[in-house]
N, C-alpha and C positions, 0 to 999 in steps of 0.2 A: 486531734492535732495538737493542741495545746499541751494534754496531759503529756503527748510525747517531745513536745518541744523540751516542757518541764523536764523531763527524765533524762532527755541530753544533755542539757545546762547542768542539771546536777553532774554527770559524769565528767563533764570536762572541769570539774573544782577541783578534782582530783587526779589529773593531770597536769604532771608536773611540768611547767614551762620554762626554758634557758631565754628569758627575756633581754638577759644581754646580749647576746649574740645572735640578732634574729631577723635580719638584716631584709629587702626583696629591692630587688635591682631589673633593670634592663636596660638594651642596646636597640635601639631602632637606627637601621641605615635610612640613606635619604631617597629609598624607596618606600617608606610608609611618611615620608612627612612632606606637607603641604612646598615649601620651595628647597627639597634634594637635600637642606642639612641636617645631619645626623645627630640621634638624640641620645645621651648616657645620663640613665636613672639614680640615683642609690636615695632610698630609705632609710634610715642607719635607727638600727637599734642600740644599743648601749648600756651597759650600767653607770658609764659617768653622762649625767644629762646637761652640766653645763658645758655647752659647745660653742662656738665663736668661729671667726673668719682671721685671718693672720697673712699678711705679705711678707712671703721675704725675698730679699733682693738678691742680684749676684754677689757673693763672694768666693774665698778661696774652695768652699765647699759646695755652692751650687754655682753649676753651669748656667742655668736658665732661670732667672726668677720668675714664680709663681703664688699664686691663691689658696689656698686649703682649708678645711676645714678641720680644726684640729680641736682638743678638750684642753677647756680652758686651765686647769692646773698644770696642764705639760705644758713648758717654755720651747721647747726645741727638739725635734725630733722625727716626731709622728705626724703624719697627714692621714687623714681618715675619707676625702675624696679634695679632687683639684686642678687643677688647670694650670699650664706654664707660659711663658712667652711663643713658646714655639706655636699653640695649636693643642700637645701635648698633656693628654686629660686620662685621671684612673680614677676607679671606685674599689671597692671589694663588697662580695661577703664573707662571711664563715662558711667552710663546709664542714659535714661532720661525714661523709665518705670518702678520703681521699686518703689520710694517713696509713702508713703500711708499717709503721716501727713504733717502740714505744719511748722513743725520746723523751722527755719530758721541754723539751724547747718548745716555748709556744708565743703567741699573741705577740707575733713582729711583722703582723700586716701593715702595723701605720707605720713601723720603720721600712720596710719596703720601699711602700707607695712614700714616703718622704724621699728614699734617694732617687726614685723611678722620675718624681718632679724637676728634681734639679738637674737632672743629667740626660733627662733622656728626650731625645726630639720625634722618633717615629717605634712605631711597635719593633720594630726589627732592633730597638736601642733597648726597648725593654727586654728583649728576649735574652740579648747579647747579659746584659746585667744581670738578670735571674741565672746565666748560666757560668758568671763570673763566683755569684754570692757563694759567702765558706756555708760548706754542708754543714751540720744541721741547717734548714732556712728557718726554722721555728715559725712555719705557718702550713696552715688547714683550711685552704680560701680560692674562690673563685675572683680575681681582677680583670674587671672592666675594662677596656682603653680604645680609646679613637684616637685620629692624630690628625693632621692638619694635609694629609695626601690622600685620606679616602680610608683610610686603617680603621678597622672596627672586629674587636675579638675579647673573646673571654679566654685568661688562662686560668687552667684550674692545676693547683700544685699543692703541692706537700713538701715535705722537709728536704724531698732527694732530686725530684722532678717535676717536669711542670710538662700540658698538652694543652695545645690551645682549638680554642674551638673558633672557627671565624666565621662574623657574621655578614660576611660578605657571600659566602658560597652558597647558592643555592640551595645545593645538595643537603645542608644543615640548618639553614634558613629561608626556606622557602618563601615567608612572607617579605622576609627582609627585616627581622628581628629575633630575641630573644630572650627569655626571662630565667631571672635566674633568683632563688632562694636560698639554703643553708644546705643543698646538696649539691654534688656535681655532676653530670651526663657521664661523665668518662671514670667515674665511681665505684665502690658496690654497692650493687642491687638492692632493693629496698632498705638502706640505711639510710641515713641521714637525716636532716628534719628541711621543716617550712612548707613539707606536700599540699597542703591544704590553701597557706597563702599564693603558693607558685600555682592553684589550680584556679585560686580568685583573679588573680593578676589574669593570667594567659586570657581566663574567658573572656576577662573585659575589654583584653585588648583585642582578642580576635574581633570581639562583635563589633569595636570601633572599626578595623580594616576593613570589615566585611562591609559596612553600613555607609560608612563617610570617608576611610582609605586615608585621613591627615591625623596625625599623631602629634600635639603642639607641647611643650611645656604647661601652659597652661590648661591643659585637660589632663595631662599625666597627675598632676598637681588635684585637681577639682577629681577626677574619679576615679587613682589611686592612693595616691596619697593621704584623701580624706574619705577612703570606699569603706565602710560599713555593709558591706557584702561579706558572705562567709559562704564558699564552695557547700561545702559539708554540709551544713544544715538548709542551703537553698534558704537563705534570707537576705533581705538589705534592710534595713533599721531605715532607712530613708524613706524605705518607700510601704511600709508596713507597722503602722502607730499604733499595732492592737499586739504587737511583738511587748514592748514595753510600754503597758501601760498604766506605770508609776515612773515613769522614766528613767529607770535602773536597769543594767544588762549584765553580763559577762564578758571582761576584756579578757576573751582566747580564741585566736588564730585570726584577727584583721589585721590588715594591713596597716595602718594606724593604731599601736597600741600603747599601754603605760611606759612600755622602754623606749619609747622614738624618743631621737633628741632633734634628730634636724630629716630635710630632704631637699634633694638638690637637682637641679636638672641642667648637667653642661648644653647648650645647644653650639656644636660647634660648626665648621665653616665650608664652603665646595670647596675642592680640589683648583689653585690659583688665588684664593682670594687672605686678603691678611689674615696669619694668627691673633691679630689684635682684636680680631671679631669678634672670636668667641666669648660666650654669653655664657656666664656660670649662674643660673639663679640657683635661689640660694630660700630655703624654709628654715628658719633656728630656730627649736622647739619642736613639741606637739602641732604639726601639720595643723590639722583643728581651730588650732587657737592663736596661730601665726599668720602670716604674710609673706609674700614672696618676693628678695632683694635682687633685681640683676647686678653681677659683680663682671667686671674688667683688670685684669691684669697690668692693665694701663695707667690704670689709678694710683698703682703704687700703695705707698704707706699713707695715701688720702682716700684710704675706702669708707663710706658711709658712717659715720659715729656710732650709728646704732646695731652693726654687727661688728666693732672688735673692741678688745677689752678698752674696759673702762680708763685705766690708768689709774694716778694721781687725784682726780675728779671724781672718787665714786662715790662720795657722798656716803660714808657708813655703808656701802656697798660693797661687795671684793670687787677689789680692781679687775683682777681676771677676769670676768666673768663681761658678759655685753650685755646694751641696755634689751634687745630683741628677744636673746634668749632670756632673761632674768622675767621680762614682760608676759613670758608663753608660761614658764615655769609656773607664776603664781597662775593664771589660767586654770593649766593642768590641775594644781591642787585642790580649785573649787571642784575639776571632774573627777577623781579620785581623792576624795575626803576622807576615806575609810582607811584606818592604819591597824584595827585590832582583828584579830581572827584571818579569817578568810576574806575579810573587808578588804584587803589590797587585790582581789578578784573584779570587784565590781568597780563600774563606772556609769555615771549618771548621764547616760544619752542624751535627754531635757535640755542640757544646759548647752549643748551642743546643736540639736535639731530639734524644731518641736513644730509643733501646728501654728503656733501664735507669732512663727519668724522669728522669736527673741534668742536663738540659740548662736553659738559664739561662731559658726561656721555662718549660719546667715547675715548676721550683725557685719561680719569682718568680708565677704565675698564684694559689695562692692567696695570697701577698699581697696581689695588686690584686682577687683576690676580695671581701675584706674590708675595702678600700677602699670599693668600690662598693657592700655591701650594707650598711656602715655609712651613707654618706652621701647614700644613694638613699632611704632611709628617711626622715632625716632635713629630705630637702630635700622630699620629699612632704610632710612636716608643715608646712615653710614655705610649699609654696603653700596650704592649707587657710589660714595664718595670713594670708598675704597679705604676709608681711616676713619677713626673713633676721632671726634672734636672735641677735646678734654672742656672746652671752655662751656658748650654743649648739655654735657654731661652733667659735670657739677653745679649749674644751672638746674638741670632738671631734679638732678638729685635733691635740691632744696625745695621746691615746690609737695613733696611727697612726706607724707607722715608715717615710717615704716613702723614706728612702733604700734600702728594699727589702732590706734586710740579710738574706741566706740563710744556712744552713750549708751 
């Protein structure tokens, strides 16, 4: 078994990986989650890894101010997943089966999802938009979106057209979900990538519906986000210490790999209840070695310190860049130390998970314990109330140490 574990791990060194665009998402309606609200995933892989959180407000170019998460060198433009006033929430990934021409237009997902924020209140606004935008669309992508009246669908489109797949219908959602990776259903046939993480993802969540039927943020977070599980070779590094044991592996085909910059989990709101509800948590960095920020659109340009740029104050810092993700960043490079050879392959499990609890998932889990059970509480009281308590909020927001500080 070993010899042939060996023999696979070699093989996959020599598979070539598109780590920036390698995205795993999903849509659960509020038939898989514990009280009816609907959940949208995105994983965001990348090649720009510093990421951030950015408001902005109405003006003469956006209708609806909203949240996003956007790369910190771009000023203006792109959103890469987000949330508006309305309710109003998209993600994406890449697909690599969708394209039918050989345009050369490409990578205008964050432009997309940037004007779909500002302007659009229900899926039926997004569609109307996608089918305004001048052709070329210069995108190859499956988009997320829920909305604040029950709307829950993936479109999958290309440069000329778009089909939306909705996860409301049974007929195509039976569970009441769905995952999605770097191909699209409505595609061709065996093209595309991300089969392998789309087949980790699905298992884990079936076996959640099967088993316990609630799907929270905070477990999409704990055992997608940080799953070391791999379909393909039947392992989880969590649960099998004789996998590595010098505590070095193979970063190819987890869910969690060297290109993650962030992961976000919109929770948003039933059908009647305010858009000021919805709940964008928020992972900046290597899932790993981060914390989870719930964000509010209500906040305004008073979001947390620790997810948007620095400014003026960065202390020899780039301004752009935020203190959360700068804090996961250096993280990450104690797990991926190796810069020469095929050394950008490998990452040091150990420092992650180990037998001795010292690893950075364990160390940092009850922080973001007490994230969650602080503001899970709290945010049940807001729906009882029917509105966010700003005074509430940034209260509680002080008591919390997101930059995750361990000994």
């Amino acid at each position: 078994m070993k010899k042939l574990l060996l023999a696979v791990v070699a093989l996959l060194l020599f598979i070539p990986a598109d780590y920036s665009r390698a995205c795993t998402s999903a849509i659960f309606t509020g038939k898989v989650t514990p009280d009816g609200r609907p959940l949208l995933w995105k994983h965001r892989d990348t090649g720009e890894l510093n990421n951030r959180i950015e408001y902005f407000g109405r003006s003469k170019d956006i209708k609806y101010a909203f949240i996003a998460l956007v790369n910190s060198p771009v000023q203006y433009g792109e959103a890469w997943t987000g949330t508006n006033e309305t309710g109003f929430s998209i993600m994406n990934t890449a697909s690599y089966n969708l394209k039918e021409d050989e345009d050369k237009a490409a990578d205008r997902e964050g432009e997309v999802m940037f004007q779909a924020l500002a302007c659009c209140k229900t899926l039926r606004d997004f569609e109307k938009l996608l089918d305004k935008m001048k052709r070329p669309l210069g995108v190859e992508a499956n988009f997320g979106v829920i909305d604040a009246e029950g709307g829950a669908a993936y479109y999958e489109v290309n440069n000329t057209e778009w089909r939306k797949v909705d996860v409301n219908d049974s007929k195509i959602a039976p569970e009441g979900y769905l995952v999605y990776t770097n191909h699209s259903y409505t595609g061709r046939i065996n093209e595309g990538m991300g089969y392998i993480r789309y087949t980790t993802a699905s298992n884990i969540i079936l076996r959640r519906v099967v088993e316990h039927g609630d799907i929270t943020p905070q477990w999409i977070f704990n055992s997608l986000s940080r799953s070391f599980h791999n379909s393909l070779l039947n392992i989880d590094l969590m649960d099998n210490k004789e996998i590595t044991p010098n505590g070095w592996f193979v970063d190819q085909d987890f869910i969690p790999r060297r290109s993650t910059s962030a992961s976000i989990v919109v929770k948003g709101i039933k059908k009647g209840e305010a858009p000021e509800l919805t709940t964008m948590w928020t992972i900046l960095g290597y899932p790993p070695v981060s914390v989870a920020v719930p964000l509010f659109v209500k906040s305004g340009d008073k979001l947390p310190a620790e997810v948007v740029k620095r400014g003026s104050n960065a202390d020899n810092m780039n301004p752009d860049n935020c203190v959360l993700c700068d804090k996961a960043l250096e993280r990450r490079a104690e797990v991926f130390p190796i810069k020469r050879g095929n050394g950008r392959n490998y990452f040091n499990f150990a420092l992650l998970y180990n037998c001795k609890g010292t690893g950075y998932i364990q160390r940092l889990a009850p922080v973001e314990n007490i994230i969650f059970d602080k503001f899970d509480k709290q945010i049940e009281q807001w729906y009882k109330q029917g509105s966010i308590n700003m005074d509430e909020l940034n209260a509680l927001y002080q008591t919390i140490d997101f930059g995750g500080n361990i000994k």
